[in-house]
N, C-alpha and C positions, 0 to 999 in steps of 0.2 A: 598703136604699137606700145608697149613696154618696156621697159630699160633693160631688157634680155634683148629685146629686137635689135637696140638699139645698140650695144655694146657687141651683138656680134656683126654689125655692120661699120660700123666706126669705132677705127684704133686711137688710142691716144695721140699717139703721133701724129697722128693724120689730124687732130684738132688741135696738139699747140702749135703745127705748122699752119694751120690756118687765121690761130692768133699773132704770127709774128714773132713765135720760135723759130731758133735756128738751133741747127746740130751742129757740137763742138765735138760729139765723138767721131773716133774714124771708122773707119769704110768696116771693120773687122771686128769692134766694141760687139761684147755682146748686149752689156749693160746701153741702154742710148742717151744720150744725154744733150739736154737740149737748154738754152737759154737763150732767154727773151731780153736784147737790148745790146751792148757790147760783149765781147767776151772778159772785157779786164774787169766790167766795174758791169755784171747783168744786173737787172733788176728783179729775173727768176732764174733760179736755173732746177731743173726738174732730172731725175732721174728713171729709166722706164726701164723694167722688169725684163729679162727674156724675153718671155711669154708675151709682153704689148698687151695686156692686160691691167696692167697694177703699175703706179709710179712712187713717189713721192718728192717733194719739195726740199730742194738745199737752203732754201732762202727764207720761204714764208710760216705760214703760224704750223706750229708742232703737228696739227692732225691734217697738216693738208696734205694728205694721200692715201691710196686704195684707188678705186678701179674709172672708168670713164665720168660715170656720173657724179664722184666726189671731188676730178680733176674742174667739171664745167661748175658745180658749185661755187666753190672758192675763186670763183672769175668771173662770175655776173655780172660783174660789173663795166668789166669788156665787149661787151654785147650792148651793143646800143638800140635795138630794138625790141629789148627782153623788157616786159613788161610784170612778170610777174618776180615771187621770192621763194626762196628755199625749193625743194625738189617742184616746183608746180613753172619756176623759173626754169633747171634743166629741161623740165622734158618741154618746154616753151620751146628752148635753143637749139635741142635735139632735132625735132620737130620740123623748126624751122631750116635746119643745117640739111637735113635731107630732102626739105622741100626746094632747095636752094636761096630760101626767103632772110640769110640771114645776115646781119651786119654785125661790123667789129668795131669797136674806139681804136684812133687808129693809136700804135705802138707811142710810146713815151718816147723813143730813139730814132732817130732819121736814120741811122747808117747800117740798118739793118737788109741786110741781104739773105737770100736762101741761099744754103748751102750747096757748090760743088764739089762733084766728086775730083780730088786734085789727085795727083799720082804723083808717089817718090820720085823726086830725079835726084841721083847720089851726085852726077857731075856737075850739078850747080852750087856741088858747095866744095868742088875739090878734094877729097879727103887727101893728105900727106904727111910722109913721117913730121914728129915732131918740131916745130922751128923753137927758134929760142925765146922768141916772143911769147909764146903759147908756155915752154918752161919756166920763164919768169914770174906768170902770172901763176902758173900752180905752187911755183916758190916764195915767190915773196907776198901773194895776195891769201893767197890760199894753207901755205906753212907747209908745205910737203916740202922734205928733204929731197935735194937733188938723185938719191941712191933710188929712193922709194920711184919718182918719177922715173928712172932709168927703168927699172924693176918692170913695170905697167908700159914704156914706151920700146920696149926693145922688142916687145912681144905684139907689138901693134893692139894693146888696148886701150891706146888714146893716140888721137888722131890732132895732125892743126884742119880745123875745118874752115871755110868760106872766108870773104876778102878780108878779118878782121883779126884771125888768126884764132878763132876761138877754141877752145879745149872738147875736141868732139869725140864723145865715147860708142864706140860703134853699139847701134841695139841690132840680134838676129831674131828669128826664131831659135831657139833651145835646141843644138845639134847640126843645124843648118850652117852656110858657109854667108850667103849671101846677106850682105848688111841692109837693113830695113830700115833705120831710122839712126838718129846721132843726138846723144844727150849730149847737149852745149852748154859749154861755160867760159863768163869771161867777167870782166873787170869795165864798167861804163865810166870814164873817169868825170864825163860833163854830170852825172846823176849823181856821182861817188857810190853805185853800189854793183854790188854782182851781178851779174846779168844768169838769168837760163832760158832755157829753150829749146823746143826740138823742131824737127824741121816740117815743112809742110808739105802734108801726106805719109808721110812718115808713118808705120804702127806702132803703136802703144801697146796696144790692147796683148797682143801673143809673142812679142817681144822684149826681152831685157838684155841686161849686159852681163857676161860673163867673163869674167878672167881666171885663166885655169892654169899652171902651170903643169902639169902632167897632163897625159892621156884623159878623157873621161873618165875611163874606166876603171884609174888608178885612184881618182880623187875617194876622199875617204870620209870628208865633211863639206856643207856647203855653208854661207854665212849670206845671208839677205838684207840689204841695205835699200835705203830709201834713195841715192843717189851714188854714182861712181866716187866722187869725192871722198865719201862718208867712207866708203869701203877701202878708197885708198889710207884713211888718216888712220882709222882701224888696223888695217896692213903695219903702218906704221906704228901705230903705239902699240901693238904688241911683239912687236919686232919679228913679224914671218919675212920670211926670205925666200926665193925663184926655189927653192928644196923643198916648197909646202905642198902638202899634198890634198892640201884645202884649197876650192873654189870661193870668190866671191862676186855677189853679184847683185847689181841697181836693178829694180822695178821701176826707177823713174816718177816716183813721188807720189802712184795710185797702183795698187795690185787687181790683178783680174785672176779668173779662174783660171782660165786659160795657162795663164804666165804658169801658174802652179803647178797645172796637169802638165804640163810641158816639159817642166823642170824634173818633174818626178820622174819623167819618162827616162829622162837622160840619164839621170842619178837615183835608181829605182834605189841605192843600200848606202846610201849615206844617213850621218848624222845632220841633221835642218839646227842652224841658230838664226833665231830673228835678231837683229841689231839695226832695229827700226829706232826712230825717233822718240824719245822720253817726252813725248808728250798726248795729246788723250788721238790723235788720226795716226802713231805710231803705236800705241794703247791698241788700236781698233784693228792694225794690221797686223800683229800678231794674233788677232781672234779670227778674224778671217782666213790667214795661210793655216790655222789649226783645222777650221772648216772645209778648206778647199782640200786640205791632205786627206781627210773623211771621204771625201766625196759629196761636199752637202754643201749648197749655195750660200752667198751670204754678202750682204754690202757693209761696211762699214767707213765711218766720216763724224767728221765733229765739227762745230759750227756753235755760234752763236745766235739766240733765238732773239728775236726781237723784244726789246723789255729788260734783256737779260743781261747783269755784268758779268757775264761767267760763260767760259764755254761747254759744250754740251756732247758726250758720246755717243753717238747712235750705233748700233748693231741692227739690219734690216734687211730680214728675209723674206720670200719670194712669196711666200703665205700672205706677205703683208703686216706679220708679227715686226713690232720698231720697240727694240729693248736700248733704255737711255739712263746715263749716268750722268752728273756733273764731273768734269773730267778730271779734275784735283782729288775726286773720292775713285775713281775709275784704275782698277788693278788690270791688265789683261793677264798676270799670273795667277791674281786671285779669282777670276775669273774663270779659267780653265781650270783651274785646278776644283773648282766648284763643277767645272760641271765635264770631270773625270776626264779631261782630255788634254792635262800636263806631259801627258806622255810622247806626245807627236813632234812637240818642238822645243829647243831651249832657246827661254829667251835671256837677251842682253843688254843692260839697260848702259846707258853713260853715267854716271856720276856728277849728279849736279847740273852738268851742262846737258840743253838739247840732243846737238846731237854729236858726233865722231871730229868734225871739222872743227866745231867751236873747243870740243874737248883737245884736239890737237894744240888750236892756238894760245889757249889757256896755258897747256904744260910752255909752251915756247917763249911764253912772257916772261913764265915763272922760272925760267933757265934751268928743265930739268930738259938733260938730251937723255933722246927718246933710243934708247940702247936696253937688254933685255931688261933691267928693272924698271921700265916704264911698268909693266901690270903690277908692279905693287903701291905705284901710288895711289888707287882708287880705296884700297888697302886702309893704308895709312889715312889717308883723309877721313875717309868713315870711321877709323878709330878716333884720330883727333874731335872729330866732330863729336862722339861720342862720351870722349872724356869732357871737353866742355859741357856739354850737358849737365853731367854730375859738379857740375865745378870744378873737377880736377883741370882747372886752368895751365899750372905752373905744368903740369906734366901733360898736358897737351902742347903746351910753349915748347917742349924738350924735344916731343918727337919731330916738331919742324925743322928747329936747329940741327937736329942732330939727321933728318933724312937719307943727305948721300950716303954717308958710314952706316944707315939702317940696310937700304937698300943695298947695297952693298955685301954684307953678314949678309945679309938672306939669299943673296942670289947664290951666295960661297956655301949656304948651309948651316949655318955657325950660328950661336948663341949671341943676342946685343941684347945689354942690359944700361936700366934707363935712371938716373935716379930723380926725384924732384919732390918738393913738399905736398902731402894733400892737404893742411888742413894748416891755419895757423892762427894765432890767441896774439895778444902783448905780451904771453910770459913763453909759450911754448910752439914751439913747430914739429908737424908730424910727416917725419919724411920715410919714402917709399925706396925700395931696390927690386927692381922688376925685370925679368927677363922675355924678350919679346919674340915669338915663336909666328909662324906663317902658316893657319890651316890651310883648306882647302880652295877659299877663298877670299879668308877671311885673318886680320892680325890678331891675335891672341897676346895681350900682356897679362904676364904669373906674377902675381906678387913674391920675390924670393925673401925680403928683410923688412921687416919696420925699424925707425929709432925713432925715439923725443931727442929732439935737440933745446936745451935748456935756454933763454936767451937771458935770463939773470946770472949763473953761473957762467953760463958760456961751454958746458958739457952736454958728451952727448951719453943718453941713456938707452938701453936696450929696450927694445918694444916685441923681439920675435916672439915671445909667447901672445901678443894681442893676434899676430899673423898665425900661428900653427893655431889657439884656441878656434878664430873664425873658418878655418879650413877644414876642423874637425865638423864644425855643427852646420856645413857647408853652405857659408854664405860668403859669397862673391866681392870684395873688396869694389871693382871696377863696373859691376851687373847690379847688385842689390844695397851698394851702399854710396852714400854722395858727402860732399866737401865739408857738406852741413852737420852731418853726423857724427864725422870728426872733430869737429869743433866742437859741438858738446860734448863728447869727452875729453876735451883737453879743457874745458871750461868748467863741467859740473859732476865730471867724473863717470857719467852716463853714455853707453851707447845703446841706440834706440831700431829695432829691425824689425820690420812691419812687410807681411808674408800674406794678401788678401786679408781674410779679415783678424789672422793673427798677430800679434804684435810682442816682442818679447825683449828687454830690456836685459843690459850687461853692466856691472861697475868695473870701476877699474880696481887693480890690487896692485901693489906695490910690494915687489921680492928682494932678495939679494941678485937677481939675475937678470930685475931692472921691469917696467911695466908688464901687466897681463890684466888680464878678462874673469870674473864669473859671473854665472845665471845669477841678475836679482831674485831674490824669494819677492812672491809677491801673495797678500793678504786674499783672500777669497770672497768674496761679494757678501759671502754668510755672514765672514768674521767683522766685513765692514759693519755692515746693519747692527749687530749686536751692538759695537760698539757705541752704535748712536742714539740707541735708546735705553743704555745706563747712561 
């Protein structure tokens, strides 16, 4: 026989189950997913294609996978009466596996069992309106504002579930009535951490969570999270309220196709936001729900490879194509957008923080109540952060101080203007007056005034002609010039702007209307040379 004969007689499945895998997907997975050893802490866990043809490896060395005979390769070693190496060892194993002749080592794990088919029972975990136990823990563990939990429990999209009072978010099918499974959350106070979980038999796979406040048929966008939680803090920092006519909804910490075709069935004309996790398996899930909206398969996960201090993004389709980034270089926007498919979803990243919950408790430390200008602090942070950069420290220090009253102006509409030093000498300081405007999503500070403030005199002098000359010859105070800059011109009368590989130098001049700018003249390469050979 042949390794044709061979792989249409035996599935994969059928051979890691006879190594001592177990299936951890459910009953409805289309994907299957199998590991070898516990489920908290496996020793492999493998993933298998539709088709039962094709797998690959979560755990082991980057090429372990493709089709039957590359699955018994990389495991030779488990066969205790394979005598031979490389493909002459498979078709040994193959060989012997259909002759009946074959033996296994046995598993590394004593508590392995094969998998039963278990079935949802909803009544052993009780589902009931909220208790206060269950509220406390979303309040004080978790940082949801009492309103928001109201918001989510009036409408029964969170449940107290089982004897411990855990936060149980109903999963359905997309449209159906009947509850399939319950993402749980709760507080393990002997471990000190969070507990999750769903329940067993429970679906995953064609199931998530939906909280709608309209009709279906009214919602008008949907928003996709990796957990209820994330969608609630979400909810909350951007301050929607039971009038929205945006859905959102938990996948439960893995997407399937299913979930997707599903979704879309319900909400064939909405706007899609992904508001997955800021990191490289929330990275991967926005390239996948871009694929699954196509129609075209696709797995995506990240993982660290053996060897490696870094984690790793796979993208892996049914072909067997395994497209991988290091996940700190891994864009899923620059990604799609590369390969002409920005258009299907917008995505939504957090700032800084993982993900929606951590970003919640972050603003709650930082005693910013989360009332309509919570979305401009992501705002403002990415300015601050950006004015550091250039050095403009002091006027990075200003927009923190000065936040509430930013926030504030903006939400009213209205002009706040900032002032603070960029740039400072032992003799002179160069201070700024800028007016702070709210694009699209983005803060916009205008330089509106320069002065030199003298610190020998103790006067201050007009500097707006150095502000209107750099506006003319349109260079960016805050985008193409830094702290450093300024300081040599306040030190050797020079400022220095360098444009790729052009670079172009300004002096200062001195009027009766107080500092300004012009173009240095500058000698021509020709004029130099001559001079050096008189």
């Amino acid at each position: 026989m042949d390794f044709n004969d061979y792989r249409a007689k035996i599935t994969i499945a059928e051979m890691a189950e006879y190594l001592g895998y177990t299936k951890i997907s459910g009953p409805n997975a289309r994907y299957l997913e199998y590991a070898l050893g516990s489920r908290q802490m496996p020793e492999d866990k493998i993933i298998i294609y539709p088709n039962g043809k094709a797998y690959f490896s979560c755990k082991g060395n980057i090429n372990d996978k493709g089709d039957l005979t590359k699955f018994v390769l990389y495991r030779l070693n488990k066969f205790s009466n394979c005598t031979q190496t490389g493909y002459k060892g498979v078709n040994e194993v193959l060989s012997k596996y259909l002759g009946n002749d074959l033996k296994t080592v046995a598993p590394t794990k004593t508590n392995i069992t094969q998998s039963k088919s278990v079935i949802f029972n909803i009544n052993k975990y009780s589902p009931r309106p909220l208790t206060e136990t269950t509220a406390n823990y979303l309040n004080k563990k978790r940082y949801l504002s009492r309103k928001t939990i109201e918001d989510f429990s009036d409408r029964l999209f969170v449940y107290s579930v089982g004897s411990k009072d855990n936060a149980g978010f109903p999963f359905r099918k997309p449209g159906q009535m009947e509850i399939t499974n319950f993402e749980m959350r709760n507080y393990d106070p002997i471990q000190n951490i969070n507990f999750k979980g769903f329940c067993i038999g429970g679906d995953k796979s064609n199931s998530c969570w939906i909280a709608n406040f309209v009709p279906f048929d009214q919602v008008t966008d949907i928003y996709l999270f990796e957990s209820a939680i994330d969608a609630m803090s979400f909810y909350e920092i951007n301050h929607f309220n039971k009038n929205t006519t945006s859905a959102f909804i938990s996948i439960g910490g893995n997407i399937t196709q299913s979930q997707i075709i599903s979704i879309k069935s319900l909400f064939p004309n909405v706007k899609w936001n992904c508001c997955f996790d800021n990191d490289g398996a929330g990275n991967g899930f926005d390239v996948a729900t871009a694929y699954y909206l196509k129609g075209d398969d696709c797995k995506a996960f990240s993982r660290t490879i053996p060897g490696d201090n870094f984690r790793t993004v796979f993208i892996s389709f049914p072909n067997g194509q395994i497209q991988s980034w290091k996940e700190e270089e891994f864009s899923s926007q620059r990604y799609l957008s590369f390969m002409k498919m920005d258009n299907a979803i917008n995505i939504i990243k957090t700032p800084k923080y993982k993900d929606w919950n951590e970003l919640l408790r972050y603003y709650k430390h930082a005693g910013f109540n989360t009332g309509p200008g919570m979305k401009f602090i992501p705002a403002i942070e990415d300015t601050m952060s950006q004015l550091n950069l250039r050095g403009y420290h002091l006027l990075a220090d200003m927009f923190q101080q000065n936040s509430q009253e930013l926030i504030q102006s903006l939400i009213q509409r209205s002009t706040y203007c900032l002032s603070a030093p960029l740039a400072e000498t032992n003799a002179y300081k160069l201070i700024v007056d800028c007016n702070i405007f709210m694009g699209i999503d983005t803060l916009v500070p205008i330089p509106n005034n320069l002065y030199i403030f003298d610190k020998t005199t103790q006067k201050t002098t007009p500097a707006s002609a150095i502000n209107e000359y750099l506006k003319k010859e349109c260079i960016n105070i805050f985008r193409d010039l830094n702290a450093n800059d300024f300081k040599n011109l306040l030190e050797k009368q020079v400022l220095t702007y360098t444009k790729g590989n052009v670079e172009r130098s300004f002096e200062r001049i001195l009027s009766p209307t107080g500092w300004g700018l012009k173009e240095c003249s500058q000698l021509k390469k020709k004029d130099i040379n001559l001079g050096l050979e008189i």
